[in-house]
SEZA-693185 format. One record per residue (C-alpha): x, y, z; residue in one letter; residue number from 1. Coordinates in nm, 2 decimals. Layout:
<pts>
PT        u        v        w   r     k
PT        X        Y        Z   a   NUM
...
</pts>
This chain:
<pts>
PT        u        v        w   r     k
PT     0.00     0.00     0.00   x     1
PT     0.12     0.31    -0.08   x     2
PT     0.03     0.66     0.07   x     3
PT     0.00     1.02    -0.03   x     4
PT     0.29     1.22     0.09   x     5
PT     0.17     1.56     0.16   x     6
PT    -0.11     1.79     0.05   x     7
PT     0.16     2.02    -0.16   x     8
PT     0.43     1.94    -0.45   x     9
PT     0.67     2.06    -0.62   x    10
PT     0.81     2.00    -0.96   x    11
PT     1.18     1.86    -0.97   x    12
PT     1.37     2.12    -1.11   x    13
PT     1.56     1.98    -1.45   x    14
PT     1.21     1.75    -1.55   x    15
PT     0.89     1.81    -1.63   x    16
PT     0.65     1.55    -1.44   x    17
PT     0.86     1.48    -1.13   x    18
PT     0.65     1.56    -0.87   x    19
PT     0.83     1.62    -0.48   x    20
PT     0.70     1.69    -0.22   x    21
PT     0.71     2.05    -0.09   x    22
PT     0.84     1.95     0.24   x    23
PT     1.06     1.69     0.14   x    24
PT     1.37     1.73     0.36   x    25
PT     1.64     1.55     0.16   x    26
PT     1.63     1.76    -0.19   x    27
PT     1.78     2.10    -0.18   x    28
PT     1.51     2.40    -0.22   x    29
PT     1.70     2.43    -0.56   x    30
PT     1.60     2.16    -0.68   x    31
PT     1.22     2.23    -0.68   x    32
PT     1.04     2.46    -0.90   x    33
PT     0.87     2.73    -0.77   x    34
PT     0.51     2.65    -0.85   x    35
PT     0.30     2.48    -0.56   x    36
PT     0.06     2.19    -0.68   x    37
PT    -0.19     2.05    -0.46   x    38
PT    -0.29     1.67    -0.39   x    39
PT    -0.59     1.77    -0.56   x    40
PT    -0.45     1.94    -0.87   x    41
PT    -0.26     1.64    -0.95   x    42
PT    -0.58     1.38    -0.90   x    43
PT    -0.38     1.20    -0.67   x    44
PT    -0.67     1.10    -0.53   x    45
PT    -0.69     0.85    -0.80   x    46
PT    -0.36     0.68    -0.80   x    47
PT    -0.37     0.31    -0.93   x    48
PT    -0.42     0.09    -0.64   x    49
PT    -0.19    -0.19    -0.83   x    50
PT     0.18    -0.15    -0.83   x    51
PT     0.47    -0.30    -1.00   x    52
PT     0.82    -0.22    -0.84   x    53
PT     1.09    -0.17    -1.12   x    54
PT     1.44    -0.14    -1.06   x    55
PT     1.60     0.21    -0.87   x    56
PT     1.70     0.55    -1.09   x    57
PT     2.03     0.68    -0.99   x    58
PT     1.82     1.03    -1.01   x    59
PT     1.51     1.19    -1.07   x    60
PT     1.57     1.34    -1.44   x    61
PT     1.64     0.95    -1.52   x    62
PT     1.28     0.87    -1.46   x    63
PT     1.20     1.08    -1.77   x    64
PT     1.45     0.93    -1.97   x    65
PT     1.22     0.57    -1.92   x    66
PT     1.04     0.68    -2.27   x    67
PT     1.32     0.59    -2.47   x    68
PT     1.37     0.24    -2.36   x    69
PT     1.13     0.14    -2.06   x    70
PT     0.81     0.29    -2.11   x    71
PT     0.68     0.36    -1.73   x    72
PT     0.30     0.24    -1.67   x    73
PT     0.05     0.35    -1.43   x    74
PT     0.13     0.24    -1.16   x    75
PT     0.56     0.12    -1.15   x    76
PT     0.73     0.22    -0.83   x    77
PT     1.08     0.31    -0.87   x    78
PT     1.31     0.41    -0.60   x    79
PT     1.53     0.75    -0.67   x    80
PT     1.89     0.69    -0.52   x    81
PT     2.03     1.02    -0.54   x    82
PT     1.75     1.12    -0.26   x    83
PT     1.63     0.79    -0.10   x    84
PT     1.25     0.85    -0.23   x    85
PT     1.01     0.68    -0.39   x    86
PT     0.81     0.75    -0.68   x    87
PT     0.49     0.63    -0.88   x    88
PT     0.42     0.64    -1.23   x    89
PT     0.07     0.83    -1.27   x    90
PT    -0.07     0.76    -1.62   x    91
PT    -0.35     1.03    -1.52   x    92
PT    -0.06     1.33    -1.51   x    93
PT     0.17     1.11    -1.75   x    94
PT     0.44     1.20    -1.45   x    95
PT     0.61     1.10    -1.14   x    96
PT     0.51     1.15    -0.77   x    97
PT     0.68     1.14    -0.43   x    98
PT     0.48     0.83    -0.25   x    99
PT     0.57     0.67     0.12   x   100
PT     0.51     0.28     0.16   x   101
</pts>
């Protein structure tokens, strides 16, 4: 089972569909655009409730780079290294978000 975060994000700076969350400790203000989205905004409401755990990115821009070779479906879990966090694939915003297990 995997849980919402937090009721704010942030977009990774450097991608365009990694979604952080705002309060997340362990990446550098930096490295989140400036533009708050809500839970809501970003449906996450209606996350997939199956997941398939895929193999750790060594960072989050690497997550985008999956369309080249490894097309991500809704619902693949992949750990980011460089932060410690995980992330789900949300066909819904054809992005990444921040998730807790």
């Amino acid at each position: 089972m995997i849980a919402v975060l937090a009721q704010s994000y942030k977009k990774m700076a450097g991608t365009s569909a990694v979604f952080l969350s705002a309060t997340f400790n362990k990446a550098s203000p930096v490295e989140r655009d400036g533009m708050d989205w809500s839970a809501a905004e970003l449906h996450l409401e209606q996350l997939p409730l199956h997941y398939q755990e895929k193999p750790a990115m060594p960072n989050a821009i690497a997550l985008e780079g999956l369309e080249d070779y490894d097309m991500p479906r809704n619902g693949d879990i992949r750990k980011v290294d460089s932060i410690n966090a995980e992330f789900v694939y949300f066909d819904r915003i054809h992005g990444w978000v921040q998730v807790a297990r």
